[in-house]
N, C-alpha and C positions, 0 to 999 in steps of 0.2 A: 385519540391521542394526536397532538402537534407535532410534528417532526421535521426540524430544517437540515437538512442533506447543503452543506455546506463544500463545492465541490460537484456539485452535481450534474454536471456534462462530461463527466473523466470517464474512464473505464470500469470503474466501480460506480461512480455516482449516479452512470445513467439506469444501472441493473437494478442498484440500490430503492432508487427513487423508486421504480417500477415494482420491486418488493414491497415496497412499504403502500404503496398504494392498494396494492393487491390484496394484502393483511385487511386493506381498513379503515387504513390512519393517514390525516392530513398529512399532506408532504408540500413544504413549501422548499424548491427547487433554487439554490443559489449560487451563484457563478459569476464569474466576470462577462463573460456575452450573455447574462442575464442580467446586468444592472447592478449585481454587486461584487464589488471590490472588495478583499481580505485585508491589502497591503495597505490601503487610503482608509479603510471604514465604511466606505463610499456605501450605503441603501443598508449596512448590515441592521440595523435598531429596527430598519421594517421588517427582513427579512424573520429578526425574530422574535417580531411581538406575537404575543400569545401562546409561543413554544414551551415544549415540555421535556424536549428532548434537541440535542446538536448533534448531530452526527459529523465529523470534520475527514474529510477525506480529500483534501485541496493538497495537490504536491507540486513542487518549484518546477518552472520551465529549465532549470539548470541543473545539471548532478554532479557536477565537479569543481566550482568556484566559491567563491566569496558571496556570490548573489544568491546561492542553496542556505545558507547562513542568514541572509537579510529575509529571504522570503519565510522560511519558518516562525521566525522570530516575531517579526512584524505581524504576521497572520495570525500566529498564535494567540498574541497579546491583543488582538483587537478583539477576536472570536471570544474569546474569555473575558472580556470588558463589556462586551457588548451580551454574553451568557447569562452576567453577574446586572447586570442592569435589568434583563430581561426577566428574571429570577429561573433561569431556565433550571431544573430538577438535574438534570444527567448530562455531561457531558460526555460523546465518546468519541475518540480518533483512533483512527488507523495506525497504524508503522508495521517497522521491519524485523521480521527475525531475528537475532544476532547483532543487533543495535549498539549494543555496548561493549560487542566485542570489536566494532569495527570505528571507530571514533578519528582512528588515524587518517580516512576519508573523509572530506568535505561534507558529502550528502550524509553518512551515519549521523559525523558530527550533529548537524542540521538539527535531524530528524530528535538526537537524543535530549539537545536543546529543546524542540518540541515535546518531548515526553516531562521534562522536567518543569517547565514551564504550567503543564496541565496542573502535575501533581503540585507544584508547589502552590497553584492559586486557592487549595482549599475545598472546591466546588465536588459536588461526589462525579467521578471519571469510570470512566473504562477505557483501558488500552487496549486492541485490539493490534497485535504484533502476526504479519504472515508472511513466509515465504513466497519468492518471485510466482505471477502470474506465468502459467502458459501464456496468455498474450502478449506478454513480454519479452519471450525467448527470443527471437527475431533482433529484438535491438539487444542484448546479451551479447549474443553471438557477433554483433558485429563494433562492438568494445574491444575485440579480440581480431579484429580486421587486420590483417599484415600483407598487405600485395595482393597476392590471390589465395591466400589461405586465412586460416583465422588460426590465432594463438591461445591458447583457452586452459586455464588451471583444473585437476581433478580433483578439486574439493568437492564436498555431498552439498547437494541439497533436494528437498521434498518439494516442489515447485504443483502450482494449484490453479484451479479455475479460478477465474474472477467470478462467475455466479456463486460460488462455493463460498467466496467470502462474502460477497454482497448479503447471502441467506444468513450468513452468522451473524454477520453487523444486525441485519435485523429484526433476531431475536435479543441479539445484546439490547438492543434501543429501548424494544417493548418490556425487557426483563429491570430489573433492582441495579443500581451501580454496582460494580463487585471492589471497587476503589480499588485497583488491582489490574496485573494483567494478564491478559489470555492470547493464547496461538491458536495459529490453525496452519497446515500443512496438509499436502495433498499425499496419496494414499504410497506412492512408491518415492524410489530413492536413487538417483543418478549423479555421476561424477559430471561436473558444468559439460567437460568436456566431452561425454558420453551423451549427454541432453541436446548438444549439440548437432554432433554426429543425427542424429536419431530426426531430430527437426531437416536437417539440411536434404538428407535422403528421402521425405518424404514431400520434398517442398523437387524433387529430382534434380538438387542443387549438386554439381559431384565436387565441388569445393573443398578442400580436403582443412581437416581440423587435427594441431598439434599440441600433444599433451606438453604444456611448460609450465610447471609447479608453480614459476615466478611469477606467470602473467596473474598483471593487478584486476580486482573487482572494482571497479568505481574508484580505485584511487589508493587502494590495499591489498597486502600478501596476506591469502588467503591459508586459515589452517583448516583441516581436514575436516572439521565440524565445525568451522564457525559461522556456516551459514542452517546451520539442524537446529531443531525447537526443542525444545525441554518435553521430559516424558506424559507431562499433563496437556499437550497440547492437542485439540479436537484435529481428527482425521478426516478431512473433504474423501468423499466419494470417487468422484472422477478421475479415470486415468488420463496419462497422457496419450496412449494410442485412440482412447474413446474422443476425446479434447480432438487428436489433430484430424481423425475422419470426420465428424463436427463443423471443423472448421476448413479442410479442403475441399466440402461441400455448398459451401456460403460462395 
């Protein structure tokens, strides 16, 4: 099988690609410090001549502007132009948990624009919707920056490997479109500001973190589950204590 990893030097794309290869299946690798451009078009019709699969895991250098809005938009619309020329079989992208609940943010915004975009062109999709990366926690935590402490809200959420997603994406790829979409969440459940805590002391940062209900996520007041997955959503493996020894090993 053909498979273009659209995105494929991010944090998921590099895992991704490496999955997909591993499986079997051609993976043709595309990126802007690879030659192709989302926002221009720029190399996309090579990248995906012959494809049989998209995988879309490209996200904006921005999370709080107008420019989070431009970059989906445009990307999306070229990826789906250039899928539909290609007669690519399955489109699938990535997003976020709680996408719809969170709209009043820029980057939801965005993102939801992207979801809609997929569904509305026709093409058979998968959405592939998951909760924050471990990898990510570090720049979370510091959204919440205030002097010398961080200000941080105790809403839940189930935060996950990035390998954890990378392996879903690439059974979704190989598998049937499900036109439809699917979650993934990692195995436990922490208040931000408790995930927080927990990173910071093992990083033997003694920084102290304050629970304030108000403080915004990307741009929004957060309620108590609007960052949780629906009950059908696949449970990654990986904890976060197995994830942080993992990685204060590297």
């Amino acid at each position: 099988m053909n498979i273009t990893v659209a995105g494929a030097t991010g944090v998921i794309g590099t895992r991704l690609s490496e999955n997909i290869r591993q499986s079997g299946h051609q993976v043709t690798a595309a990126s802007l410090s690879l030659g192709v451009d989302t926002i221009t078009g720029k190399g996309l019709d090579a990248a995906l001549a012959g494809t049989e699969v998209i995988i879309d895991v490209t996200n904006a250098a921005s999370f709080g502007d107008s420019a989070t809005l431009d970059f989906f938009r445009a990307s999306t619309r070229n990826l789906l132009a250039a899928a539909s020329e290609a007669g690519v079989r399955h489109y699938l992208a990535l997003s976020v948990v709680g996408t719809p609940r969170l709209v009043e943010s820029d980057y939801f915004r965005a993102k939801m624009v992207q979801e809609n975009l997929i569904r509305a062109s026709k093409r058979p999709y998968t959405i592939l919707r998951s909760t924050q990366f471990y990898e990510f926690i570090s720049g979370l935590i510091d959204t919440g920056a205030d002097g010398d402490m961080f200000r941080l809200p105790p809403a839940f959420m189930k935060p996950v490997a990035a390998g954890d997603v990378a392996a879903l994406l690439t059974e979704l790829a190989t598998g049937a479109p499900l036109d439809g979409i699917a979650e993934i969440s990692g195995p436990e459940q922490f208040g931000i500001d408790e995930i927080a805590r927990i990173y910071l002391a093992a990083n033997e940062d003694e920084r102290q973190v304050v629970t304030d209900p108000s403080a915004s996520y990307f741009g929004v007041e957060l309620t108590d589950d609007a960052l949780l997955p629906g009950a059908g959503a696949r449970v990654a493996t990986e904890k976060l204590s197995d994830w942080l020894y993992q990685s204060m090993g590297e």
